[in-house]
N, C-alpha and C positions, 0 to 999 in steps of 0.2 A: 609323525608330526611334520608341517610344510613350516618352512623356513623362509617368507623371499625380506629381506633388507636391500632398498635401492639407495646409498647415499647421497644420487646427485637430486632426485627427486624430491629424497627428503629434508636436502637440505634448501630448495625452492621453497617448501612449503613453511618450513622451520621461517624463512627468511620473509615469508609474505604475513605469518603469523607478528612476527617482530615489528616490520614494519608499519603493520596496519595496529599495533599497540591493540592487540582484539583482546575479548574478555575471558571472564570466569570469576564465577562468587563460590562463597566457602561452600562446604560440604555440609548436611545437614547437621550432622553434629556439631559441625564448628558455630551455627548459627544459634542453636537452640537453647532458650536463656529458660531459667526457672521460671518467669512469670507466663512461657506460654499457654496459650490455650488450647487444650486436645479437648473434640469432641466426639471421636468415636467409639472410645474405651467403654462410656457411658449412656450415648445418645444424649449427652447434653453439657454445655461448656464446663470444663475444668481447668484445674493447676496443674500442668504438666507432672511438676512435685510432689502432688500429694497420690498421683497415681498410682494403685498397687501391681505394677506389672510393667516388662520391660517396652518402651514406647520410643519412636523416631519420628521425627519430622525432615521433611523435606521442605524446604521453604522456597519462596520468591524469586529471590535473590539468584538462587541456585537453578533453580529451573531454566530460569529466563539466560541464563549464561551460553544453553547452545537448544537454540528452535528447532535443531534436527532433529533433538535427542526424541523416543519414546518413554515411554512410559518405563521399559525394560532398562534402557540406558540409563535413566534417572536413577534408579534404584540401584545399581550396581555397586555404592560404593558403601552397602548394608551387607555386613556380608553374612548373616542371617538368612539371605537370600540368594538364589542360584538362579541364572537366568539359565534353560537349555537354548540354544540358538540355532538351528537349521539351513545357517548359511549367515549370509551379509546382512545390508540394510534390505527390509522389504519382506525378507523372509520371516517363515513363525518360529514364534520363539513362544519359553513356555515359562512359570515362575513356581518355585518351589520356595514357602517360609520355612524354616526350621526342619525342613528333611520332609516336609510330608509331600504329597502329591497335589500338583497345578490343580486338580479337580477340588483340594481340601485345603486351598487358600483361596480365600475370601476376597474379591477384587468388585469395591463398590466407585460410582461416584455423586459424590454428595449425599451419599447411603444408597442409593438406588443401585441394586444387583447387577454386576455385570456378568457372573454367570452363568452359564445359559445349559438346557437339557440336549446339545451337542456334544456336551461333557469333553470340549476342550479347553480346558480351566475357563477362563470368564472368555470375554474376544479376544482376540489373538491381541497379546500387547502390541505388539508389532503396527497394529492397524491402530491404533489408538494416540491418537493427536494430542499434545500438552498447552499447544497453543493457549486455551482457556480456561488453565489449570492454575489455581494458586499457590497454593499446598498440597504435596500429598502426607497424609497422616497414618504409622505402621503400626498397628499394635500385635504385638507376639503373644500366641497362645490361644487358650479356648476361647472363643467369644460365640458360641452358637444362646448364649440368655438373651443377647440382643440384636443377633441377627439371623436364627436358621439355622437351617442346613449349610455345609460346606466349611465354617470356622472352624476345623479344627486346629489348624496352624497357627491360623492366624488372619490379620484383614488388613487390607491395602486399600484407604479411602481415599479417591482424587477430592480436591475440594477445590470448586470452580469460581474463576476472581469473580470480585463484586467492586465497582465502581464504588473510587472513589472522590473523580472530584471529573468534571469535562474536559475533554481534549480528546485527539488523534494520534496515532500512532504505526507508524510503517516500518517495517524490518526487513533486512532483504542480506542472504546468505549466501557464499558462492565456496564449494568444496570441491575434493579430488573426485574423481570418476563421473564427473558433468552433474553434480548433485548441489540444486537449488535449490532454494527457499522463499517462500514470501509472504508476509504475514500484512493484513489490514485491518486496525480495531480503531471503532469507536466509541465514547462514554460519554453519557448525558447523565448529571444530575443536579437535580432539584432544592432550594432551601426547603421545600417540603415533605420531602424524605424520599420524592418519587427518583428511582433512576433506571436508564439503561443501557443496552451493549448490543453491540452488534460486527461482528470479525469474520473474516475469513484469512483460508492458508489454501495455499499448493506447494506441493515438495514433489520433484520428479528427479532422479538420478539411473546412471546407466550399471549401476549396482555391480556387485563383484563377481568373480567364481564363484558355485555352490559345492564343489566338492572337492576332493582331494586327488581324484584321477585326472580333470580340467587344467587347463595352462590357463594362464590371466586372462588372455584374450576371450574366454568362455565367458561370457558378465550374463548376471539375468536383471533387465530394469524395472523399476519401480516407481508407477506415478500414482497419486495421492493428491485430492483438495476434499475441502471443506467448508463448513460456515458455523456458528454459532451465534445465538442471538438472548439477552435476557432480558427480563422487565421486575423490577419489585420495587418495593416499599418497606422504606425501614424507619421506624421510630422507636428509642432507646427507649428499653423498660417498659413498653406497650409492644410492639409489632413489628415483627420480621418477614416480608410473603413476598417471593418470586417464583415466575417463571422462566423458564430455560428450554432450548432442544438447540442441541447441535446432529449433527451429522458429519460423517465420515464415510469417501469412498474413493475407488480406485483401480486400480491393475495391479498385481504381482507375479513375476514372470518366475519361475522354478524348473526344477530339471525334470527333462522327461522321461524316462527311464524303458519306459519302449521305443526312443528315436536315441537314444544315447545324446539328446538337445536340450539347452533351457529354453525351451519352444514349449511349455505348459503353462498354463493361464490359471488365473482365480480372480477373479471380478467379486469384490466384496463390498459391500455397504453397512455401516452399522450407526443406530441411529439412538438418542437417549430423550426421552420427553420428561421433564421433572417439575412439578409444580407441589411447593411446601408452604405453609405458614405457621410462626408459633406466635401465639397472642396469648399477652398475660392477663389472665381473667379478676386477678387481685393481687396482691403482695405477697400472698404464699400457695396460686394455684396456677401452671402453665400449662396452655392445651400447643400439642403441636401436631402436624396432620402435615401427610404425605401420600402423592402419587405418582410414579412412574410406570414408565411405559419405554422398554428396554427393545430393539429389531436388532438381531445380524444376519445379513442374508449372504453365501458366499456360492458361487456359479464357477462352477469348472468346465468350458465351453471344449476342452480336448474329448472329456467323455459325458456329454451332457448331463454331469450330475449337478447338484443342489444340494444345499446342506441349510435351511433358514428357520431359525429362530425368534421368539418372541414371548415377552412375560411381562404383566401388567400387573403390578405391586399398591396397595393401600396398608401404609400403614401409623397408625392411631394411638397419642400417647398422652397420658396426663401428670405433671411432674407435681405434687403436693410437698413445701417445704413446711411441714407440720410443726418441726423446731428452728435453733435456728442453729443447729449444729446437724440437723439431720432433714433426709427428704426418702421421698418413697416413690418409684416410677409405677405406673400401670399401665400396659399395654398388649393393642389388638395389630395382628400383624395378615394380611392375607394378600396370597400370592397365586396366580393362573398363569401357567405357563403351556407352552406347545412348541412339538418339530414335526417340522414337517421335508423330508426328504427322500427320493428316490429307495432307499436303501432300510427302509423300519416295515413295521409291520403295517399293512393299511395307507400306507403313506404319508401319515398324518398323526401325532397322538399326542393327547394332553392330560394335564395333570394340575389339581390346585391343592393349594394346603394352606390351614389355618392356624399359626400362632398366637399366644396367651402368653402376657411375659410380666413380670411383678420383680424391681428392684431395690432394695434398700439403701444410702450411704450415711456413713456419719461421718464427722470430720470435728476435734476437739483436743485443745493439749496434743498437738506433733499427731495422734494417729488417724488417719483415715481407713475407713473400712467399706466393702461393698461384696452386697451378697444378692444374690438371683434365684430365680427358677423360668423354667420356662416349659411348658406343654404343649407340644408340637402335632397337629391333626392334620395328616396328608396322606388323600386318600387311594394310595396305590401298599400303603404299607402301616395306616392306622396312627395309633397315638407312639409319641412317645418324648420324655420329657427327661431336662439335663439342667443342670444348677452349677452353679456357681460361689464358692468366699473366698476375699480376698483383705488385705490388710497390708499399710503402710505405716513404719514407726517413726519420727523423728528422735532418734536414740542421742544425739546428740544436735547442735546450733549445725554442725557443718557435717553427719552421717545418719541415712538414712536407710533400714532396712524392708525388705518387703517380704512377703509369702505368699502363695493363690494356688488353689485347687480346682479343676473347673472340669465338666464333662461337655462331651461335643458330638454333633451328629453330621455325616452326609447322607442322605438320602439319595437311591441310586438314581443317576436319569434315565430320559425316555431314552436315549441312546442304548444305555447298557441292557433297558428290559426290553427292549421291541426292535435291537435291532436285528437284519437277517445275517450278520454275521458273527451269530452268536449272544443273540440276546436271549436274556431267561428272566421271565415275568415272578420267577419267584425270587431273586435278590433280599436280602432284607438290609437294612442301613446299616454304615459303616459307623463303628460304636467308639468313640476314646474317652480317656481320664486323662488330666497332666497335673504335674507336681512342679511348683517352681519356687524357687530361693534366691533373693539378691541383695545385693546393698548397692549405693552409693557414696560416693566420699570426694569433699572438696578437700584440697590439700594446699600446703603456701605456695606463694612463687606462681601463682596462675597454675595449676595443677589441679586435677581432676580426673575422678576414677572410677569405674563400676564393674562388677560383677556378678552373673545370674546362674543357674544351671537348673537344667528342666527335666521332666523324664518325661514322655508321653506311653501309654499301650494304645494300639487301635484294635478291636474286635472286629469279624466279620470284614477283611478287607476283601476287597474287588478284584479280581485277580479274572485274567483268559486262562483258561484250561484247552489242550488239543486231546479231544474223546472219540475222534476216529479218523482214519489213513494219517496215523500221526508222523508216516516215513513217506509221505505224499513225496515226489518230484516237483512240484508246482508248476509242470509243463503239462502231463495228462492226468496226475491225480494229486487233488489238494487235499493238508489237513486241515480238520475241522475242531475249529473251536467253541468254547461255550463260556459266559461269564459266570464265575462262583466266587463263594464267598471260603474263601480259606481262615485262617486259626489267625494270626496275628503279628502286625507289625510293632515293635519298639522303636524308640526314638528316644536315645540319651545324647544330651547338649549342653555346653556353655558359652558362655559370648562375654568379651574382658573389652573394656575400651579404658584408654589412656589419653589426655587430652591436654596439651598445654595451651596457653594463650596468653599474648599481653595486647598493648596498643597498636602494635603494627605487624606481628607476626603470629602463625601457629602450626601446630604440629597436632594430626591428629590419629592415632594408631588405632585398629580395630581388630579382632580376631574373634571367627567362631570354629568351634569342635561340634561337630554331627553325624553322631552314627545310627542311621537308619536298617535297621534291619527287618528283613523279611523272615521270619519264622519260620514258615511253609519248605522254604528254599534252603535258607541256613547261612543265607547271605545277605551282603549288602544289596540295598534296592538299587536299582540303577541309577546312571546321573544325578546321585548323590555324593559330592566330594565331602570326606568326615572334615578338612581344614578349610579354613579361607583365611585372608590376611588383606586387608586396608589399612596403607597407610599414604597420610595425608601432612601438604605442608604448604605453608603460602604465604604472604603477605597481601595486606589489606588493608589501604590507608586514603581516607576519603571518596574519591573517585575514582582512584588506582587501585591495581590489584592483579597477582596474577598466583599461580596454585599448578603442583604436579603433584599425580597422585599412580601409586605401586598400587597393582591387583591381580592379585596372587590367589591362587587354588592348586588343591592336589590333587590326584589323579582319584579316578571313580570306575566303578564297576559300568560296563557296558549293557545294552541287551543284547547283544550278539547271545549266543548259548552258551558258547566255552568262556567258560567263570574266567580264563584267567586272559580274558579281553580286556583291557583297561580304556578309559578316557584318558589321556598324560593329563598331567599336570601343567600349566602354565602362568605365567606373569608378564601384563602388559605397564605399560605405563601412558598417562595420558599429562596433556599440557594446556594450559589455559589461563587467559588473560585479559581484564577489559580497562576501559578506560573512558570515563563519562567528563568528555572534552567541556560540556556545560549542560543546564538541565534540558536542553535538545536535545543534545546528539551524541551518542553512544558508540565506537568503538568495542569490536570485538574478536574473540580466536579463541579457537577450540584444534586440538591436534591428538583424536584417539588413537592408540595405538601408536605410540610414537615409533617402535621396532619394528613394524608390519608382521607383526608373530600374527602367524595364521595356525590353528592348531586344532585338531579332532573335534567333535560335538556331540556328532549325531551318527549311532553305527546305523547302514541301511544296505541290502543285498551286495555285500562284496566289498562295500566302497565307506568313504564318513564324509559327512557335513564336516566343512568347515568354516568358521567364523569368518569375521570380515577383514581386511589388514587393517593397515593405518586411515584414516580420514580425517583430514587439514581440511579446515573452513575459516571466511573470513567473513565477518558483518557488521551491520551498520545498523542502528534504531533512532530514527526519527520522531518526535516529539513535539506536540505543539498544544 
């Protein structure tokens, strides 16, 4: 593990933070009140509280605290979640929920699929812009009743703002290693419920080291801009309907491992098209309808390859509140996807499939309950269909317990069945069950507590096999791999938060235990740490406000070969600060990494990725 700490650097940066009184909002925990509304548990607005299964939010507040951050960043301080990271800012990174694999966490936005038959979990988070992100919403555990293939872990929804009143707004960020920001948004809206948006961003930095043999001066850069634009109509208790597409694109520079340079390129674009409406057709029947239209396209101009993606989504739902303690969803889900790259079979290949999904909930005297099924028709691998019960108790005014059992499916991609290196058309989908147990508890004193534990099996995992010159040199003879379906991964876990709060301060502790095991192997899966640890603390009073937070993991199995390769274990700490001078103008500071701990990531021929150090930023939001 690299070590560099500069004190006089960072105490510039420490001093520019100070001075510039910059920002930061609570953490999602700290913000999330029982009245909020999740709607991805269910496909349709709820009480956070009466949820049966463990749920985060990421809110506003928090987001908006550092424009640089990703999607990956955002999410860091869940520690449910493990980002892998491949280097600094710019590079891919990957997201693992609850132990399972990037491929079998669910990463939508505004429901619309960001996963793609590239089969690199959804788009790289990494390239995925927060700019015109409101909320993101996490729910832990199966959810393939209401959304698919790929839920087993769990689902990660962005949820894109929606204007709420007219004005303009500029932001503008200046950080270590020459790394900018610029944000332009506009909002128009209407006493007739009409409104819209329209923003743009660029962010370019001269990015850090990527590995562990590189001295500082080795940096690989990263430019990035954007746009997004929305139009809808909203009128309460009748009609919800917008449109939206943004896009995202850019340069990523990486190392190159036959020039021993970060002289390797990836030109990427990834695009989201989303048009939905729900209109209530009486007092107890809602239709709501949806379409997307998902692009990533990513160009490697060092070896003329291509890697592009696309999937066109309709999906169809009618919520009937038949009582007034209960409702029943029904719905049609169809999805057409395609890849097309250098490297598959044909060069080209697609795939669509058709979902059937039928939900019940009730909710009466403290308990809520919600049960599913769903029958899944896609036609590379036939039917096949996974259910869902779950249930929430108000056992007492201030404790509440839950239960959920749920089955989950990913269906292989076109990647893994057509590609030429080692695809196998006969794959059959990766099959799970999970079991899960928790409560909640308010306690005096601003005090607050919870605790969950899950078991998952997965069947039928996905695994590369090498099935001949498996002692290749990889100079004049390579070994050759093939995708199969091995016997079975486990997944035992728990997650404990601790929370205090009053008027001006809080404290907010996190921990999860995850042991991922491969079956087949007899080991841990890789870049799965069994510990994490967040802990959170800040004040927050009016305008002002400033927050440090300890992030802490333990060490993890490598894919290097020799089992007793480890990832270390590490602990950063990050600092943050804002100050809203008047309902204009905004103050703000962000400083990740406050130790510049650079530490292992990614094993790769000889050498490791490593993370990024420290990054000090300072900014301003304008307002009018």
């Amino acid at each position: 593990m690299s070590k560099v700490f500069q004190p006089a650097t960072l105490a510039g940066a420490i001093s520019i933070a100070l001075i510039s009184t910059i920002s930061f909002a609570n953490t999602e925990t700290n913000v999330i009140k029982l009245e909020t509304i999740f709607v991805t548990a269910s496909k349709s607005a709820q009480n956070i509280k009466d949820i049966p299964a463990r749920v985060t939010v990421i809110d506003e507040k928090t987001i908006q605290q550092n424009p640089i951050a990703n999607l990956s960043n955002l999410i860091i301080l869940d520690p449910s979640i493990y980002t892998k990271q491949s280097g600094g800012i710019g590079q891919i990174s990957e997201l693992s929920l609850r132990g399972t694999s990037p491929a079998q966490t669910l990463v939508l936005q505004n429901s619309a699929r960001l996963n793609n038959q590239n089969n690199l979990s959804p788009l790289f988070p990494a390239f995925l812009d927060t700019s015109h992100i409101q909320h993101v919403e996490i729910l832990k555990g199966p959810a393939s009743v209401q959304y698919g293939s790929d839920a087993i872990g769990g689902v990660i929804n962005m949820i894109t703002t929606q204007p709420s009143k007219t004005g303009t707004q500029i932001t503008g960020v200046y950080g270590e290693n020459n790394t900018y920001k610029t944000i332009l948004n506009a909002d128009y809206v209407d006493d007739s419920g009409l409104y819209a948006q329209i923003g743009g961003q660029r962010l370019e930095s001269d990015g850090t080291s990527i590995l562990d043999i590189q001295n500082e001066k080795e940096k690989a850069s990263y430019d990035q801009k954007g746009y997004y634009v929305k139009f809808g109509y909203y009128q309460q208790d009748s009609i919800d309907s917008s449109l939206e597409i943004n896009q995202n694109k850019g340069r990523s520079i990486f190392y190159n491992f036959n020039t021993s340079l970060n002289n390797a390129a990836r030109d990427f674009k990834n695009q989201v098209i989303n048009a939905k409406t729900s209109y209530l057709l009486n007092s107890d029947l809602t239709i709501n309808a949806r379409y997307s239209n998902v692009q990533d396209q990513q160009y490697l101009p060092n070896d003329s390859s291509y890697f592009n993606t696309e999937s066109n989504e309709g999906d169809l739902n009618l919520k009937w509140d038949f009582l007034p303690q209960q409702n029943i969803l029904f719905g049609l889900n169809y999805l057409d996807a395609e890849y097309e790259t250098t490297t598959i079979t044909n060069g080209k290949q697609t795939v669509d499939s058709l979902g059937y999904y039928i939900q019940h909930q009730y909710q009466k005297n403290g308990l809520s309950t919600q049960a599913g099924i769903r029958l899944e028709d896609n036609e590379k691998y036939g039917t096949h269909t996974v259910g869902q019960m779950a249930a929430r108790y108000q056992l007492l005014p201030l404790t509440s317990i839950y239960a959920n059992i749920g089955t989950a499916f990913r269906a292989p991609s076109l990647n893994e069945l057509y590609t030429q290196w080692g695809g196998n058309d006969k794959l059959k989908p990766e099959e799970s069950i999970s079991y899960e147990i928790g409560f909640d508890q308010k306690l005096n004193y601003g005090l607050s507590t919870s605790l969950s534990a899950y078991y998952t099996e997965i069947d039928n995992l996905i695994d590369s096999k090498c099935i001949e010159i498996c002692d290749g040199d990889w100079v004049t003879t390579y070994p050759v791999y093939q995708n199969i379906n091995i016997d079975k991964a486990k997944l035992t876990g728990s997650e404990f938060n601790l929370k205090w709060s009053n008027n001006l301060y809080y404290i907010n502790t996190q921990y999860a235990y995850i042991r991922s095991i491969n079956d087949a192997k007899n080991r841990d899966i890789a870049y799965r740490p069994r510990q994490r640890l967040t802990l959170t603390a800040g004040y927050d009073y009016e305008n002002l406000g400033m927050n440090a937070a300890i992030i802490a993991r333990s060490k993890a199995n490598s894919s290097h070969d020799n089992s007793n390769s480890k990832v270390s274990g590490v602990a950063t700490i990050d600092l943050n600060a804002y100050w809203n001078i008047n309902p204009n103008v905004k103050l703000f500071s962000n400083i990740q990494n406050v130790g510049n701990v650079r530490n292992q990531q990614v094993y790769n021929s000889g050498s490791w990725y490593i993370n990024s150090g420290r990054l000090a930023s300072a900014g301003v939001t304008l307002r009018y």
